[in-house]
C-alpha positions as a printed Julia matrix, in Angstrom:
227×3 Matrix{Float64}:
 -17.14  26.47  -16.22
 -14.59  25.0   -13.74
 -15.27  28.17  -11.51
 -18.76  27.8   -11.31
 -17.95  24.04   -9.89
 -16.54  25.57   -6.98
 -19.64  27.79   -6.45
 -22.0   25.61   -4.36
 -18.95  25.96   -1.78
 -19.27  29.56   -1.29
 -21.01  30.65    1.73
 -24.74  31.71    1.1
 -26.04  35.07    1.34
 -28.86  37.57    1.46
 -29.29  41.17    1.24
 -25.64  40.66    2.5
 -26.07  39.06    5.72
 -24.25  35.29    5.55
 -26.74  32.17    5.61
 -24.04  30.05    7.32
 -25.81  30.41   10.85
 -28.83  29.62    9.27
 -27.54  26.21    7.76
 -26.32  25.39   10.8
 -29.17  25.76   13.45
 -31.85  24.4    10.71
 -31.1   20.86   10.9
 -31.56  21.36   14.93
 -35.04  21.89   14.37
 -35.94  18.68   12.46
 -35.42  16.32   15.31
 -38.59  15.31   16.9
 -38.19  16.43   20.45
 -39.24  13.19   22.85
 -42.52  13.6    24.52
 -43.08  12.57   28.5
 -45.15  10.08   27.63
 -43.8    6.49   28.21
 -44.61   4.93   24.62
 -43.05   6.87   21.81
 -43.16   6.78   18.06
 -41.38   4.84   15.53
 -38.93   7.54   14.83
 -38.3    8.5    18.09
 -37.71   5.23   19.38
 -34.93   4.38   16.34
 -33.71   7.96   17.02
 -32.95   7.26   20.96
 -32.04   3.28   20.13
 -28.75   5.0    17.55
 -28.42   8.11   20.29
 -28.05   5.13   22.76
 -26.32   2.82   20.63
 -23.23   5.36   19.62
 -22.96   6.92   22.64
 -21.99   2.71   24.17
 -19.49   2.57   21.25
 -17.95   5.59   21.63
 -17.51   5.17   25.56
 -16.54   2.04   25.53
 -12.6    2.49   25.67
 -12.82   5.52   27.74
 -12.37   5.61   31.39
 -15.22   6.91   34.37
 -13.35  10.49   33.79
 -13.95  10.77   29.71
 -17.61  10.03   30.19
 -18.46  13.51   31.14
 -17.82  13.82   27.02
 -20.47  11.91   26.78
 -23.56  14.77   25.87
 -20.35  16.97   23.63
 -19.48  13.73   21.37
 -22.56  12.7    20.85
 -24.51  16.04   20.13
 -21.54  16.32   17.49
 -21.33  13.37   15.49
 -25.13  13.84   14.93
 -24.72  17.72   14.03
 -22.1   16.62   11.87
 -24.2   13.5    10.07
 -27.27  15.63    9.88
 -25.41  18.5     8.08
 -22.99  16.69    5.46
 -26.57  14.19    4.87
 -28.85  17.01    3.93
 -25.88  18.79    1.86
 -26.15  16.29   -0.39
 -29.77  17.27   -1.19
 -29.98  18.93   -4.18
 -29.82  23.75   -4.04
 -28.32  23.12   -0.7
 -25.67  24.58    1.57
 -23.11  22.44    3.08
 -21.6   24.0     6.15
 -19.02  21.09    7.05
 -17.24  22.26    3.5
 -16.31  25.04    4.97
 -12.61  24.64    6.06
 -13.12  27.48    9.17
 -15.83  25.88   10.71
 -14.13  22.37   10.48
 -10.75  23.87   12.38
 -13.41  26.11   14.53
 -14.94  22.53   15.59
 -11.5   20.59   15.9
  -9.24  22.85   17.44
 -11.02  23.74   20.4
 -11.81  19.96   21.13
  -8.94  18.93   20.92
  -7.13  21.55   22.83
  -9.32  21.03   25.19
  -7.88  17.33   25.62
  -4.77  18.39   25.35
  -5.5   21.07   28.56
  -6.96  18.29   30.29
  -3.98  15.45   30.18
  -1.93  18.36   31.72
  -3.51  19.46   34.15
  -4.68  15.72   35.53
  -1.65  13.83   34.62
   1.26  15.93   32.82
   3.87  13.35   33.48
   1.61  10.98   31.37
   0.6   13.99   28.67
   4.29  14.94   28.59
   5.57  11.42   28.13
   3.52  10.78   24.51
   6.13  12.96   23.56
   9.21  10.37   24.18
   8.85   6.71   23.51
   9.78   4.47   25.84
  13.48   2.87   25.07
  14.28   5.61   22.84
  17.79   5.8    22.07
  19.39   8.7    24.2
  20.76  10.79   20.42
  17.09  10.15   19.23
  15.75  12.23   21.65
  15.74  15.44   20.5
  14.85  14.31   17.04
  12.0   12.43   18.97
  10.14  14.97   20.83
  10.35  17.99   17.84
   8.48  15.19   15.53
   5.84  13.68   18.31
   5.24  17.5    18.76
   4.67  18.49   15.6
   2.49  15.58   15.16
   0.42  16.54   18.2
  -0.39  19.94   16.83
  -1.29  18.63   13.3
  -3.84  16.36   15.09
  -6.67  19.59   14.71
  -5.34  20.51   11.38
  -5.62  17.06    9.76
  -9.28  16.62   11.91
 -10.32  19.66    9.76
  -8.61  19.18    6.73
  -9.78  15.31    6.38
 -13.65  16.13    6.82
 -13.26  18.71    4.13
 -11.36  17.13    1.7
 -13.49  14.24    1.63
 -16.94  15.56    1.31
 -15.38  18.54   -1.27
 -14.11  16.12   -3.44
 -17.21  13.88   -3.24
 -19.49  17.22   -4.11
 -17.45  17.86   -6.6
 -16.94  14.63   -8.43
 -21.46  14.33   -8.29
 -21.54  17.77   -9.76
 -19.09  16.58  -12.17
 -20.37  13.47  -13.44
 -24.2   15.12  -13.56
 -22.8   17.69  -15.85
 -21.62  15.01  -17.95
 -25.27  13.1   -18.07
 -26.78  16.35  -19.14
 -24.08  17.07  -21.92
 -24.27  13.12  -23.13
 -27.89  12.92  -22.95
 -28.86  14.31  -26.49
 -25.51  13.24  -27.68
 -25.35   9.49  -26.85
 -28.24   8.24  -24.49
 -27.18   5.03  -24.17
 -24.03   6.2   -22.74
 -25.84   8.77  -20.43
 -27.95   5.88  -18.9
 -24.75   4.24  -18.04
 -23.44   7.65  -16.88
 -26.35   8.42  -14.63
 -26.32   4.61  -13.33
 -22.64   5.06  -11.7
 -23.63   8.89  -10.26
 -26.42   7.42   -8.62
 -23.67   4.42   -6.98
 -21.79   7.7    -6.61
 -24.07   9.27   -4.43
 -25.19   6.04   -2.27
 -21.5    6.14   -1.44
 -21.22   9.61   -0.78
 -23.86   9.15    1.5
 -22.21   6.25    3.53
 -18.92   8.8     3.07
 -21.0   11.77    5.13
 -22.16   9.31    7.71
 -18.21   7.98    8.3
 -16.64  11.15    8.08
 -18.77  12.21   11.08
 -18.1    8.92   12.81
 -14.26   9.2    12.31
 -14.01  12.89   13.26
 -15.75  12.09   16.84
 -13.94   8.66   17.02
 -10.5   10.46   16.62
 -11.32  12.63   19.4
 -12.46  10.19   21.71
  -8.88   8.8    21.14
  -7.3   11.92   21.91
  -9.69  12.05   24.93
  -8.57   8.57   25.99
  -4.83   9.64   26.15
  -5.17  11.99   28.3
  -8.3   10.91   31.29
């Protein structure tokens, strides 16, 4: 039983060939694609007012230089809500669960901030590593620990987004099993059951949509140290 919990993580499959591009590209294709004309729908106006909306928030601390992130930040945080929403939908796939694509999304971001803050301003990149009015027998100590911290930055980008929405998957999955196996049992405590998995799943849904947010929020930080 506990290892069939863990099989709605495993990565799809038919006739051999992995479903994992497939779950990825789908949700592309349910965006309504703005027309030319000057009057739009409902949808696509509340689509383009939170496209427009985010993309102020985001910028906001960043300089002139970091707004060329602009289109890549964006385009992310709504491939990343649109995939952990819809993996929430019942005989699903959810590709952010996947710990390689996670890193595969994180690590190149982020070294590509890291690339950037040297080769624009390395005496500023370099000097994150040493705080100012550090003690001159703390420094050593100082700039092994600020550098391991600054290459755990991917790892815990990764690790963060799919801790959280495993353990949320897995706790629904849980608690429904439990509904099913109370329901002949004790009904009156399967109501109450099924009453906190569907508060449960509200908040895993506000989860997805803050996971996404904090993933591109983090890197627009690591963006802002080094533009």
């Amino acid at each position: 039983m506990m290892t069939s919990f863990f099989d709605q993580f495993a990565s799809p499959s038919f006739m051999g060939i992995p479903l994992i591009s497939l779950a990825i590209a789908l949700p592309w294709i349910m965006f309504p694609t703005p027309p030319a004309r000057w009057l739009n729908n409902r949808l696509i106006t509340l689509q383009t007012w939170f496209i427009n909306r985010f993309t102020n928030q985001l910028l906001l601390p960043l300089n002139v230089g970091g707004h060329k992130w602009a289109l890549l930040l964006t385009s992310l945080m709504i491939f990343l809500i649109t995939t952990n929403m819809l993996g929430l939908l019942p005989y699903t796939f959810t590709p952010t669960t996947q710990l390689s694509l996670n890193m595969g999304l994180a690590v190149p971001l982020w070294l590509a901030t890291v690339i950037i803050g040297m080769r624009n301003q390395p005496t500023v990149a370099l000097g994150h590593l040493l705080p100012e009015g550090t003690p001159i027998p703390l420094i050593p100590v100082l700039i092994i620990i600020e550098t391991i911290s600054l290459f755990i930055r991917p790892l815990a980008l990764g690790v963060r987004l799919t801790a959280n929405l495993t353990a949320g998957h897995l706790l629904i999955q849980l608690i429904a099993t439990a509904v099913f196996v109370l329901l002949p049992m004790m009904p009156a405590v399967a109501i109450l059951t099924a009453t906190v998995l569907f508060l449960l799943t509200l908040l895993e849904v506000a989860v997805a949509m803050i996971q996404a947010y904090v993933f591109v929020l983090l890197l627009s930080l690591y963006l802002q140290e080094n533009v």
